[in-house]
DRENDRENKOL-28230 format. One record per residue (C-alpha): residue number from 0; x, y, z; residue in three letters. Coordinates in steps of 0.2 Angstrom, whole numbers. Layout:
<rodrens>
<rodren num="NUM" x="X" y="Y" z="Z" residu="ALA"/>
...
</rodrens>
This chain:
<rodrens>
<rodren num="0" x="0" y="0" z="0" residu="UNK"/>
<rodren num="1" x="7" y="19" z="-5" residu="UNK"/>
<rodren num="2" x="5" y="34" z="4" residu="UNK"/>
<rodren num="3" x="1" y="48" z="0" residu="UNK"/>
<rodren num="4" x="9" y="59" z="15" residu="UNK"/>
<rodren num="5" x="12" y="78" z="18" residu="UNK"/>
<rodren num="6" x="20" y="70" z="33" residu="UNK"/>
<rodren num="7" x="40" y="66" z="29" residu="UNK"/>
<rodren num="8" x="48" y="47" z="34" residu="UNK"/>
<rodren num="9" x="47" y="41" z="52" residu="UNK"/>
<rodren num="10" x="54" y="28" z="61" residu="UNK"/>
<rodren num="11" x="47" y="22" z="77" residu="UNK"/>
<rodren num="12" x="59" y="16" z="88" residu="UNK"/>
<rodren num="13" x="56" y="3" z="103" residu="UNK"/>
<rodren num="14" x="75" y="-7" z="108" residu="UNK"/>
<rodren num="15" x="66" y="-19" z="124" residu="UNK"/>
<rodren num="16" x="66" y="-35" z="122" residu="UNK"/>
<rodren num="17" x="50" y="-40" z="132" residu="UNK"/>
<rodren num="18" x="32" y="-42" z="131" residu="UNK"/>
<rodren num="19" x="25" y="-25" z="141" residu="UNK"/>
<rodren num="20" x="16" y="-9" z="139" residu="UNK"/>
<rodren num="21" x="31" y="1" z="131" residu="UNK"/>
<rodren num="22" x="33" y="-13" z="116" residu="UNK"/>
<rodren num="23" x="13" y="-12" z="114" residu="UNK"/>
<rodren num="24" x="12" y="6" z="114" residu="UNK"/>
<rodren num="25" x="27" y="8" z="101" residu="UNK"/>
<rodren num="26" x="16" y="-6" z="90" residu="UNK"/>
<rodren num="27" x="0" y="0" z="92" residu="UNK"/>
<rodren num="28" x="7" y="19" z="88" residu="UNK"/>
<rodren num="29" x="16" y="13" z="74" residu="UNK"/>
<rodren num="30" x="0" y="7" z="67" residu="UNK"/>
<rodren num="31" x="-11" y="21" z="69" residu="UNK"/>
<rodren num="32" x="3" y="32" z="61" residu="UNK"/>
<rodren num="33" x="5" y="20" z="45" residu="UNK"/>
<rodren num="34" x="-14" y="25" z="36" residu="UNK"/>
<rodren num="35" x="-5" y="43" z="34" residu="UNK"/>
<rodren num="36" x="14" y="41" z="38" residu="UNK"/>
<rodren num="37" x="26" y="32" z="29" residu="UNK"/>
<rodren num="38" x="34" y="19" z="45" residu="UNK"/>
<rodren num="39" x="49" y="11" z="50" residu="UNK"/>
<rodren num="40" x="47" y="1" z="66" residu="UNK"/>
<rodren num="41" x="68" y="0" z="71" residu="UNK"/>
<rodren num="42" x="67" y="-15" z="85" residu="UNK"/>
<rodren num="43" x="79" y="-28" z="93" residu="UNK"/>
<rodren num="44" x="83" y="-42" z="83" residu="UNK"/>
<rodren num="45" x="75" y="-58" z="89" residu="UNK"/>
<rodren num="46" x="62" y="-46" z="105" residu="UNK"/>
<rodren num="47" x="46" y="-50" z="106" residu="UNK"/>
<rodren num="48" x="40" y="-37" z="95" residu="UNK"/>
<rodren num="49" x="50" y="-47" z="79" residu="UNK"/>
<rodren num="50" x="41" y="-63" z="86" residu="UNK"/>
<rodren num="51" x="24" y="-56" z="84" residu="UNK"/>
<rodren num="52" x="27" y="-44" z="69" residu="UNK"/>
<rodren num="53" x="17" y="-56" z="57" residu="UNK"/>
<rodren num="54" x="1" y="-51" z="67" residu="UNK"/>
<rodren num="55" x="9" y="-36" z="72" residu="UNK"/>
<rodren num="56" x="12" y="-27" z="58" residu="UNK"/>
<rodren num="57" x="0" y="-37" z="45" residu="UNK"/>
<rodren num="58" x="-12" y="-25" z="32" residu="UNK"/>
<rodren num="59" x="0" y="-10" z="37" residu="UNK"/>
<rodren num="60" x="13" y="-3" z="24" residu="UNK"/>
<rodren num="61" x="26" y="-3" z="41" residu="UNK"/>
<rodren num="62" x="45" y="-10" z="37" residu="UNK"/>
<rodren num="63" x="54" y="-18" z="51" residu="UNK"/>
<rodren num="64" x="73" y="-15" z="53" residu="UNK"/>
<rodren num="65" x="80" y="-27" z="65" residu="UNK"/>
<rodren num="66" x="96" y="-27" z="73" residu="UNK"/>
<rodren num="67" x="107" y="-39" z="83" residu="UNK"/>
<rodren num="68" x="116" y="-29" z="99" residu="UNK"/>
<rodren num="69" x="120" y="-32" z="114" residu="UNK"/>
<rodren num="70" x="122" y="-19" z="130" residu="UNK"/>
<rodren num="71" x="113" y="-1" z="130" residu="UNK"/>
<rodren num="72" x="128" y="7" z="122" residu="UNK"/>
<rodren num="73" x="133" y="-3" z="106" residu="UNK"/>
<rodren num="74" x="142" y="2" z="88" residu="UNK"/>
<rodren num="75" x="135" y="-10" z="81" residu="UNK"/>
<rodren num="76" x="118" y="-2" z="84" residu="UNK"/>
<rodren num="77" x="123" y="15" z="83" residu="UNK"/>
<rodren num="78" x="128" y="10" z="65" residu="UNK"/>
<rodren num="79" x="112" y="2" z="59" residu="UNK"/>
<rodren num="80" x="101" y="14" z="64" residu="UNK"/>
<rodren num="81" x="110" y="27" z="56" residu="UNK"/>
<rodren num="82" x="111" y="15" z="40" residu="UNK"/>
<rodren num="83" x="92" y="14" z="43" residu="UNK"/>
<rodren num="84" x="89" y="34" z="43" residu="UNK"/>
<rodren num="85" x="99" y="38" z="30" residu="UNK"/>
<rodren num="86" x="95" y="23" z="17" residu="UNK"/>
<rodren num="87" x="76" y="28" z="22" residu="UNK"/>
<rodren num="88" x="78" y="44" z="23" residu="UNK"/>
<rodren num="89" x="69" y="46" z="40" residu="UNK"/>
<rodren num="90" x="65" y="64" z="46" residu="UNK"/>
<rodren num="91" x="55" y="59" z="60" residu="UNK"/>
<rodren num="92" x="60" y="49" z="77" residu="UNK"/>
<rodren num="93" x="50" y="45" z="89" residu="UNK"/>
<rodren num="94" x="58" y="32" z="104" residu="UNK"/>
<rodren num="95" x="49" y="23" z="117" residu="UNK"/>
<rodren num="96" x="64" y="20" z="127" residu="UNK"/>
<rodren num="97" x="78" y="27" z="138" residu="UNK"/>
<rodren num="98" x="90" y="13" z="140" residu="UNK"/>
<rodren num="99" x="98" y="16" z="123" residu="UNK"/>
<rodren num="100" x="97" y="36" z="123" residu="UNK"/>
<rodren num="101" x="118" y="34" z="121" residu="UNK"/>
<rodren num="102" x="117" y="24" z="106" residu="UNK"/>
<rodren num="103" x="103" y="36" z="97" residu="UNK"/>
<rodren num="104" x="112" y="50" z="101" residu="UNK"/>
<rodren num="105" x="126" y="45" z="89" residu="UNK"/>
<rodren num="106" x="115" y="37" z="79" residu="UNK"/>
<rodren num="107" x="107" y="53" z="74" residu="UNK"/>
<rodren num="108" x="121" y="66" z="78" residu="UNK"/>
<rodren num="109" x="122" y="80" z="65" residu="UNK"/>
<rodren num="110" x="105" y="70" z="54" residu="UNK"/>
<rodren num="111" x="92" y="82" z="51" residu="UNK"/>
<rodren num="112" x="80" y="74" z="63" residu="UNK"/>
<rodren num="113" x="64" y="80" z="74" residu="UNK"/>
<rodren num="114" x="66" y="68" z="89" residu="UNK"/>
<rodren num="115" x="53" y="64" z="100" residu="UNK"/>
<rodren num="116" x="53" y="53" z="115" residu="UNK"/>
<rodren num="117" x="39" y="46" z="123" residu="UNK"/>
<rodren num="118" x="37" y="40" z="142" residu="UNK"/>
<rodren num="119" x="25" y="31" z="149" residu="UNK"/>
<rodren num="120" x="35" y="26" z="167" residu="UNK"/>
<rodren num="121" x="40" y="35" z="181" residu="UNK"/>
<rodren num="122" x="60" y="41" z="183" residu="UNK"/>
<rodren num="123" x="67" y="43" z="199" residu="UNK"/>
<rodren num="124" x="85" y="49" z="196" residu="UNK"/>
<rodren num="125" x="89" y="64" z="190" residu="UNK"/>
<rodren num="126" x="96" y="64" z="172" residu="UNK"/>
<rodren num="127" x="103" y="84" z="172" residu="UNK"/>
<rodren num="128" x="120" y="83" z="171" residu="UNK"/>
<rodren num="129" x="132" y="86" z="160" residu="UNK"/>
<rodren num="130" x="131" y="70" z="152" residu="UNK"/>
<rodren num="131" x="112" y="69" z="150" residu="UNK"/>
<rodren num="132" x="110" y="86" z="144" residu="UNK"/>
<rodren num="133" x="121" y="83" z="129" residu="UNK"/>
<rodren num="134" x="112" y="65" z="126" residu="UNK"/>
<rodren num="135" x="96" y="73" z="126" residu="UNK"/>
<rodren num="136" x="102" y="92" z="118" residu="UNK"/>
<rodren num="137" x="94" y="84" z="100" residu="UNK"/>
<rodren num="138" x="76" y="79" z="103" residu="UNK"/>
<rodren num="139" x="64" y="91" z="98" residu="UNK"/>
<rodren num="140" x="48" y="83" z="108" residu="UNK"/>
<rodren num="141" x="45" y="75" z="124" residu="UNK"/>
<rodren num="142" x="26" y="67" z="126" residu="UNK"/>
<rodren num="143" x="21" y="59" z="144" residu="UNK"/>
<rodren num="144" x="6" y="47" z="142" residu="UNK"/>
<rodren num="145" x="-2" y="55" z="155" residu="UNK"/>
<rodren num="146" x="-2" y="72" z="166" residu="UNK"/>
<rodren num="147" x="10" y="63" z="180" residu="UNK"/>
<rodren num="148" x="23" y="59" z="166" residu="UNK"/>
<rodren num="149" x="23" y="73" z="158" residu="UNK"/>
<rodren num="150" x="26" y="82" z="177" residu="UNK"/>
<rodren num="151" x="41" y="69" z="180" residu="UNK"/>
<rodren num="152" x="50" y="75" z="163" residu="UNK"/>
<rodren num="153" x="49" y="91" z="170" residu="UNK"/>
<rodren num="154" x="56" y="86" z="185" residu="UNK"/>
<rodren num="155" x="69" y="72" z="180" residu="UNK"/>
<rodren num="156" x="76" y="75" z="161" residu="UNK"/>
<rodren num="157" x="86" y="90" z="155" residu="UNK"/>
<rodren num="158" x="73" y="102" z="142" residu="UNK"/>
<rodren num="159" x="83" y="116" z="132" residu="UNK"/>
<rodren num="160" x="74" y="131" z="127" residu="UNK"/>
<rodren num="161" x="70" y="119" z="109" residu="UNK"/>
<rodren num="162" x="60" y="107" z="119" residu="UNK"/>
<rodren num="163" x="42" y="104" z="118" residu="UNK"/>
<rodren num="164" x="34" y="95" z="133" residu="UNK"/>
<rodren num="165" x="16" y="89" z="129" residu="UNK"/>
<rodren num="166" x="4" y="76" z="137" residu="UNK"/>
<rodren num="167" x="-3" y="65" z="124" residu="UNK"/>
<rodren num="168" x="-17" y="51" z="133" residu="UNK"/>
<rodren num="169" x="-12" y="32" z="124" residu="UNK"/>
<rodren num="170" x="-28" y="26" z="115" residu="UNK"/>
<rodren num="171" x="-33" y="9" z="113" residu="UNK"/>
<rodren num="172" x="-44" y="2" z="98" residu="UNK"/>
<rodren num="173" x="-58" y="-6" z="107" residu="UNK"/>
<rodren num="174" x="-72" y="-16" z="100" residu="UNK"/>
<rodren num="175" x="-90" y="-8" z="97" residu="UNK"/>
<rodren num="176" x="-105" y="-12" z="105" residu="UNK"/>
<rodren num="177" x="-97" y="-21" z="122" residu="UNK"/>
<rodren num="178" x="-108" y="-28" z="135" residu="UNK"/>
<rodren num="179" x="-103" y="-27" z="153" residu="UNK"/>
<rodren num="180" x="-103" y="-43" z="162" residu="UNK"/>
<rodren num="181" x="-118" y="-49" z="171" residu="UNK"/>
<rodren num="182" x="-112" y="-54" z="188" residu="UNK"/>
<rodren num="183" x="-116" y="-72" z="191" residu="UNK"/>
<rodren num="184" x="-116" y="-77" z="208" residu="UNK"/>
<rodren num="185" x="-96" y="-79" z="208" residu="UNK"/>
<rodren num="186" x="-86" y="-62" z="209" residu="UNK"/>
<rodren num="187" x="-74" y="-65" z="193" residu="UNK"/>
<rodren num="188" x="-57" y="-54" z="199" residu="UNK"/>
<rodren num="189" x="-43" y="-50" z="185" residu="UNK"/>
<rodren num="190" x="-25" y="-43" z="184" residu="UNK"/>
<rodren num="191" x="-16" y="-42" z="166" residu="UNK"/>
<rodren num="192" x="2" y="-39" z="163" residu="UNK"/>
<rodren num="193" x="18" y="-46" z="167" residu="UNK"/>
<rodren num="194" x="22" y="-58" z="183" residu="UNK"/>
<rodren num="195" x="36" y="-45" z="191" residu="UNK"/>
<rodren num="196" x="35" y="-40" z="207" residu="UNK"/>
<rodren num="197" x="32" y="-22" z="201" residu="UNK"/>
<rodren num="198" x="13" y="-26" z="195" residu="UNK"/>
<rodren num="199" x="9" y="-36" z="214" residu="UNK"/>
<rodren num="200" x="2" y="-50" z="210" residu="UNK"/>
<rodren num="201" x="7" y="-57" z="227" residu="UNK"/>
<rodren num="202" x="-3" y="-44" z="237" residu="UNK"/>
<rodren num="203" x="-17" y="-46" z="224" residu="UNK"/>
<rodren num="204" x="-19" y="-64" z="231" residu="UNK"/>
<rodren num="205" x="-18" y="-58" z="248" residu="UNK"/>
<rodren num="206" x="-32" y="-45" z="247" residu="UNK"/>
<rodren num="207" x="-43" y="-58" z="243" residu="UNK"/>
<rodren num="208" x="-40" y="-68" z="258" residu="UNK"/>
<rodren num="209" x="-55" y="-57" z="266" residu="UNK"/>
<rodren num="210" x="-67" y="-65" z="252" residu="UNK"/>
<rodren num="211" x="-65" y="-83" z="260" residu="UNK"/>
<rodren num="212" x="-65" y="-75" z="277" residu="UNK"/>
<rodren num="213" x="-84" y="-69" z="274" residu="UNK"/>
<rodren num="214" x="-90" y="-81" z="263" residu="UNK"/>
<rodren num="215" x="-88" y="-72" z="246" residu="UNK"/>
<rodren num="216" x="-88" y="-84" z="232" residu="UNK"/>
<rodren num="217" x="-73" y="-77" z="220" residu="UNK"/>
<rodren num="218" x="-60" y="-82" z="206" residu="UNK"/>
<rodren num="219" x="-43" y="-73" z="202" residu="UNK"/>
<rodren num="220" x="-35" y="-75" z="185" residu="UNK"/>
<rodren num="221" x="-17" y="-69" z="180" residu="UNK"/>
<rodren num="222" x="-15" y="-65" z="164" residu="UNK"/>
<rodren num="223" x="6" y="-62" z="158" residu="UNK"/>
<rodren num="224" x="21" y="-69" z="154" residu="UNK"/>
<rodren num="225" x="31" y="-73" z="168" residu="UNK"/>
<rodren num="226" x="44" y="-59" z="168" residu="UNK"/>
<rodren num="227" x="53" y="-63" z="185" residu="UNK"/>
<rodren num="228" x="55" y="-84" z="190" residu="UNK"/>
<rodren num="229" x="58" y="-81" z="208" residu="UNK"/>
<rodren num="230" x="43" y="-70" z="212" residu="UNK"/>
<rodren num="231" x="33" y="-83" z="201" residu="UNK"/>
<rodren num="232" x="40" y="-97" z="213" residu="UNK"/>
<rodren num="233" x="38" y="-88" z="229" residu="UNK"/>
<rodren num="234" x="18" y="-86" z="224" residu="UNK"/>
<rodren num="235" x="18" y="-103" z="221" residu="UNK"/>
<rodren num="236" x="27" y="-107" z="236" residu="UNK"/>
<rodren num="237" x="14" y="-97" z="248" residu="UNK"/>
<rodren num="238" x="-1" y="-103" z="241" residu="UNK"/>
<rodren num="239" x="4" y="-120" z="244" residu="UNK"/>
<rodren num="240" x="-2" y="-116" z="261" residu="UNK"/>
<rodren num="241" x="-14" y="-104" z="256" residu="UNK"/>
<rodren num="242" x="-33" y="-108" z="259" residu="UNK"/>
<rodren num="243" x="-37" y="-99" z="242" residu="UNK"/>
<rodren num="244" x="-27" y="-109" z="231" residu="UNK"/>
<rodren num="245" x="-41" y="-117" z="222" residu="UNK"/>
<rodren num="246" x="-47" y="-101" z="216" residu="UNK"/>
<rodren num="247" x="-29" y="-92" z="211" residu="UNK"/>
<rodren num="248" x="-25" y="-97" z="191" residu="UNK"/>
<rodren num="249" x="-10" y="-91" z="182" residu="UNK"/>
<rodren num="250" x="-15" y="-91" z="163" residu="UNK"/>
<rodren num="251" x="1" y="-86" z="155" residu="UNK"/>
<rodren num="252" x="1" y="-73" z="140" residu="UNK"/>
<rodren num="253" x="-15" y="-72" z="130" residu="UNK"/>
<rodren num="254" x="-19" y="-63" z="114" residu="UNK"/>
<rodren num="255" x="-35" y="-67" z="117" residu="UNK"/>
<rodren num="256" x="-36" y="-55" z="131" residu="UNK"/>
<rodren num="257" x="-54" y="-45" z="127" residu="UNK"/>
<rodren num="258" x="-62" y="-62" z="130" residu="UNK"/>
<rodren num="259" x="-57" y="-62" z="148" residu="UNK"/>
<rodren num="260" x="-60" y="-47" z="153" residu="UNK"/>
<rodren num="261" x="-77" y="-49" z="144" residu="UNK"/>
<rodren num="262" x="-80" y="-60" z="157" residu="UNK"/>
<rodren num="263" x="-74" y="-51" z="175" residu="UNK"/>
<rodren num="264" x="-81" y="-40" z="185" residu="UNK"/>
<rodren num="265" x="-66" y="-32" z="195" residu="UNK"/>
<rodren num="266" x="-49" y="-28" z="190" residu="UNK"/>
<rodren num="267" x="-38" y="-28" z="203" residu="UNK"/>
<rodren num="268" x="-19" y="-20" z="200" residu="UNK"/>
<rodren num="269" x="-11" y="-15" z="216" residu="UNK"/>
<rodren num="270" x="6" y="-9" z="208" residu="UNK"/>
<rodren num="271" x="17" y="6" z="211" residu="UNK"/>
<rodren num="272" x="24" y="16" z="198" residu="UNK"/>
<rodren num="273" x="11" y="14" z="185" residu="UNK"/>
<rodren num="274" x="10" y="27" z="170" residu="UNK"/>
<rodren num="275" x="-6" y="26" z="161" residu="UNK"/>
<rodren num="276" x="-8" y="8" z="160" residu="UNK"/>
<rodren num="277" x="-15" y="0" z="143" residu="UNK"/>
<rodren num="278" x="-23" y="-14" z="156" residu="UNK"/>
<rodren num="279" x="-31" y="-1" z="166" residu="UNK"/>
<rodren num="280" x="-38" y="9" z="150" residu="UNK"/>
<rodren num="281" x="-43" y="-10" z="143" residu="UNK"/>
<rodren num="282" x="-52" y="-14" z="160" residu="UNK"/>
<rodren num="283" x="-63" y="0" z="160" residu="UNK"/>
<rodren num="284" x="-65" y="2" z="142" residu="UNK"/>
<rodren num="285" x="-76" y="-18" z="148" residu="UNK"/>
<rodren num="286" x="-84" y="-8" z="160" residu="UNK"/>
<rodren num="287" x="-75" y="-18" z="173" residu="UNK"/>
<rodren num="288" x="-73" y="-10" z="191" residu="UNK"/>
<rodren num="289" x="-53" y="-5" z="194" residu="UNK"/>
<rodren num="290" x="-44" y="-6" z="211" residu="UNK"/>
<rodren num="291" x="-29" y="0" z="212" residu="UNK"/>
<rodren num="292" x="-15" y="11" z="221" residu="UNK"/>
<rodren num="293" x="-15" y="27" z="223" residu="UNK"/>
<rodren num="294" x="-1" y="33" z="213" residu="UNK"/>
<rodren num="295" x="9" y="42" z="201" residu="UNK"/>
<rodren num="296" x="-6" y="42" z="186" residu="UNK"/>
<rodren num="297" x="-22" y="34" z="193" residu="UNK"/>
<rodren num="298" x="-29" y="48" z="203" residu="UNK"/>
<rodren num="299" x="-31" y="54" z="183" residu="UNK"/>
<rodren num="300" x="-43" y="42" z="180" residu="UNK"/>
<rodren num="301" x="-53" y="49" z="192" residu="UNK"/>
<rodren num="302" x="-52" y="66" z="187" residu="UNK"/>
<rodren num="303" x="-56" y="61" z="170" residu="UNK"/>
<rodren num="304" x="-73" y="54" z="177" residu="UNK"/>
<rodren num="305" x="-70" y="35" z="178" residu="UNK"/>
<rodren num="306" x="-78" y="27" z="192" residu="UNK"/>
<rodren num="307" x="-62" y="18" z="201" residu="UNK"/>
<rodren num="308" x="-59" y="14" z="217" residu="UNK"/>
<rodren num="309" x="-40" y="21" z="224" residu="UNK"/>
<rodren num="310" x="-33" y="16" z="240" residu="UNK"/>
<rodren num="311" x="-27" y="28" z="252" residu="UNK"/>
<rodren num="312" x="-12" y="21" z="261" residu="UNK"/>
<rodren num="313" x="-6" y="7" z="248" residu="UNK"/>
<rodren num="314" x="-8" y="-8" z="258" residu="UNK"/>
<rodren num="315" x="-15" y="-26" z="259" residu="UNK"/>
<rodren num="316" x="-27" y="-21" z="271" residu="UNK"/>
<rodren num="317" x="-31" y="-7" z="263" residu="UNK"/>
<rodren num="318" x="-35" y="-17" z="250" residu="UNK"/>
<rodren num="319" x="-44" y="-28" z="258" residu="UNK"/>
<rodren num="320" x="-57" y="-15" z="264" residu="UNK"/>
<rodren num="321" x="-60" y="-10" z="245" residu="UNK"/>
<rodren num="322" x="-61" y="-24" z="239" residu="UNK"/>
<rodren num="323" x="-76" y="-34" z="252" residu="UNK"/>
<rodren num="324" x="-85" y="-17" z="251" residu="UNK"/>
<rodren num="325" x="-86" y="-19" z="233" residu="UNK"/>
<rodren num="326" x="-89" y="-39" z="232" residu="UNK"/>
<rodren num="327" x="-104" y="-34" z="246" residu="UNK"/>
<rodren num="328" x="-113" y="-21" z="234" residu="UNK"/>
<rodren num="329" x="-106" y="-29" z="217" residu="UNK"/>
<rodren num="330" x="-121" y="-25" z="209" residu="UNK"/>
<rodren num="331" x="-123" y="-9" z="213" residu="UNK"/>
<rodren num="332" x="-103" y="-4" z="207" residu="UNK"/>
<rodren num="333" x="-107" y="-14" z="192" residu="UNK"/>
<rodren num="334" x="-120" y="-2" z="186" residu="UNK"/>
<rodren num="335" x="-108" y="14" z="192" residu="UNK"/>
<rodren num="336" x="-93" y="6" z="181" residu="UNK"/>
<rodren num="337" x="-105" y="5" z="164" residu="UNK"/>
<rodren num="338" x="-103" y="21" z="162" residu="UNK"/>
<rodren num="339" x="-83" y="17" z="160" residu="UNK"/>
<rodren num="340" x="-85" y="9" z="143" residu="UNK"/>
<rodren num="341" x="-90" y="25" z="134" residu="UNK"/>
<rodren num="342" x="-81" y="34" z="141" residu="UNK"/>
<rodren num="343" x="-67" y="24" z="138" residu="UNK"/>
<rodren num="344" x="-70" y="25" z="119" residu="UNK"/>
<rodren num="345" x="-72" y="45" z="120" residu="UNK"/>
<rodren num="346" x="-54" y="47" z="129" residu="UNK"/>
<rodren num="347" x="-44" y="34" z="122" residu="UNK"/>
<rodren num="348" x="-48" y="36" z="106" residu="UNK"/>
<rodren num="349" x="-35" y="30" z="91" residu="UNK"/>
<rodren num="350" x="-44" y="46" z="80" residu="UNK"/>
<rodren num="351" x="-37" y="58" z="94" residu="UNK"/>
<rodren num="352" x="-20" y="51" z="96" residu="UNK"/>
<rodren num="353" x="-15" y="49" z="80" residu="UNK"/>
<rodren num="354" x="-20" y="68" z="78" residu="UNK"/>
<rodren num="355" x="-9" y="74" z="91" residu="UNK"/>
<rodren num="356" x="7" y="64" z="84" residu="UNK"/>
<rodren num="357" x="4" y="69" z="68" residu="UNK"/>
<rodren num="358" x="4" y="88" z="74" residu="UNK"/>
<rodren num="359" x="22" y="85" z="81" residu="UNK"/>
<rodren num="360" x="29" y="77" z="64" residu="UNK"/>
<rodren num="361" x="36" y="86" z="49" residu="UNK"/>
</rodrens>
């Protein structure tokens, strides 16, 4: 397929080698930018978004470059992607990443590129010194996913008097005319994304200890690769002893994962550091009922108008309260969160994302 573009080449950039939000985001924008972009998606050579770029990538005019490096700073990589931009002749960068921010500053020194980065996760230290402010001196844009990030750019990364700073809300494509589950005597709880000890799936389990305790029938199901072996193994470890084992299940990655959530009633997420999560936004856009911690991004939701729940000091038996007062009055929060699935389509909308992107390019 040709394009017609008043818009110049760009490259999309994502360098991770997992299965996450970021690589997602980098796909799922390379995407909605290829109907009036001409795209190159720049990726690590045998990542998971190489693996799944059949499906990926399919009925979109998008190229794929990979490359084979190894480390964060790499020749190798800083001379294929320069290859890439000039061979393609790219004018447009826009890097989900930070990692290799040494390499693509090689890569692209002295090109005639407008850079953009995008974050969608919290930094903690503080990259203005010397060292980052020349890394960073050549990027044009930087967009945070949500009004937190866009705040911790700010307050963590080196801007020169060039750089624009923007918020620009992911989107996600969801499917029309969705039902909300019809709650069926069981309380169906979910958690999507990685197994890590970042996203809590331990303490997931253990907020739901106070359903047995009262009686509440429940199910959990974990959906994600399992990113961390040790954390997996000490879940498995503690619910060997657990009385809620038999209603714990671990399902691995799905692509399937609409289905699931088609049938849940409460997404529970207690992780810290979030930015605006794409299993959040998915959850709601089902009109399920979100419980998560109150940081960085989700008071945002709120503000936005989505009914969530927020806990206020980030514990289990914080959790705990939340979660049996909402299992007690499931019905009642089930018709509060239907209002969630429209208005998920209204904020997340692909139209609106793809709009503010395509004001940034050249």
């Amino acid at each position: 397929m040709s394009i017609k573009s008043e818009y110049k080449n760009t490259a999309v950039i994502c360098l991770s080698n997992v299965n996450g939000g970021m690589e997602l985001a980098s796909v799922k924008l390379a995407r909605i930018l290829s109907s009036n972009v001409k795209i190159n998606f720049i990726a690590k050579k045998n990542s998971y978004i190489e693996c799944e770029s059949n499906h990926n990538f399919e009925k979109s005019n998008i190229k794929l470059h990979t490359i084979n490096f190894e480390g964060f700073f790499s020749f190798n990589l800083i001379k294929e992607i320069r290859n890439i931009l000039l061979q393609q002749n790219i004018k447009n960068i826009i890097f989900l990443g930070a990692s290799e921010m040494r390499s693509l500053y090689f890569a692209t020194y002295r090109l005639d590129i407008n850079f953009i980065i995008r974050q969608g996760s919290k930094k903690t230290s503080s990259k203005k010194d010397f060292i980052h402010r020349l890394l960073y001196s050549q990027v044009n844009h930087f967009v945070g996913n949500c009004e937190y990030m866009k705040q911790n750019i700010l307050d963590i990364i080196p801007l020169n008097k060039k750089t624009n700073l923007q918020r620009i809300y992911s989107s996600l494509q969801m499917p029309l005319n969705i039902a909300q589950h019809q709650y069926n005597q069981t309380v169906n709880i979910i958690q999507v994304g990685r197994i890590n000890t970042s996203k809590g799936q331990l303490e997931a389990i253990k907020a739901c200890e106070i359903l047995k305790d009262h009686n509440v029938k429940f199910k959990i199901k974990f959906i994600g690769d399992i990113q961390e072996k040790s954390y997996y193994e000490k879940i498995q470890s503690y619910l060997k002893n657990s009385d809620i084992k038999d209603f714990v299940e671990f399902l691995g990655y799905k692509s399937n994962v609409h289905d699931y959530l088609q049938k849940s009633d409460i997404f529970l997420m207690p992780s810290l550091g979030e930015g605006m999560s794409n299993a959040i936004i998915e959850s709601l856009g089902f009109g399920l009922i979100p419980i998560i911690f109150d940081d960085t991004s989700s008071p945002e939701f709120k503000n936005l108008g989505f009914h969530i729940h927020l806990t206020k000091e980030n514990t289990i038996p914080n959790l705990q309260e939340i979660l049996l007062s909402i299992a007690t009055n499931i019905q009642d929060e089930k018709i509060k969160a239907k209002k969630n699935i429209e208005l998920t389509q209204k904020v997340f909308s692909p139209n609106r994302e793809k709009e503010e992107y395509l004001n940034l390019l050249c």
